[in-house]
Phi, psi and omega in degrees: 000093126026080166327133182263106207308158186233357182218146183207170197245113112354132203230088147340130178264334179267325190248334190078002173286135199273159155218142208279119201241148157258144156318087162314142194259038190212334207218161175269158150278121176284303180254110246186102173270118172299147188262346024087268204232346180088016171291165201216081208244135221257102152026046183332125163319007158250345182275165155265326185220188177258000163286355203250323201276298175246013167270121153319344225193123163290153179311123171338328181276317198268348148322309181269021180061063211210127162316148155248132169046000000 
């Protein structure tokens, strides 16, 4: 089995600055403040987290082909 990446870069919708973020590796993150500009950025409502949402690299659970949350 294949190691699971744990950091993804985060892409701000508001300012557009990417930032390199680590994953937990169990649980989803909902929320994510850019460091960057100070947004406060959320889950799309088809998502689990916001790595899934503004991230390369989708969240760990769902790497393993795992439900989040």
């Amino acid at each position: 089995m294949s190691e699971v990446p744990l950091t993804s870069t985060v892409t701000c919708p508001n300012c557009g600055k990417k930032t390199e973020e680590t994953m937990p590796e169990d649980s989803c993150q909902y929320f994510w403040e850019c460091p960057h500009c100070g947004e406060v950025l959320k889950a799309k409502q088809e998502d689990c987290c916001v790595f899934c949402s503004y991230g390369d690299t989708a969240c760990p659970p769902v790497q393993q082909d795992q439900h989040c949350c």
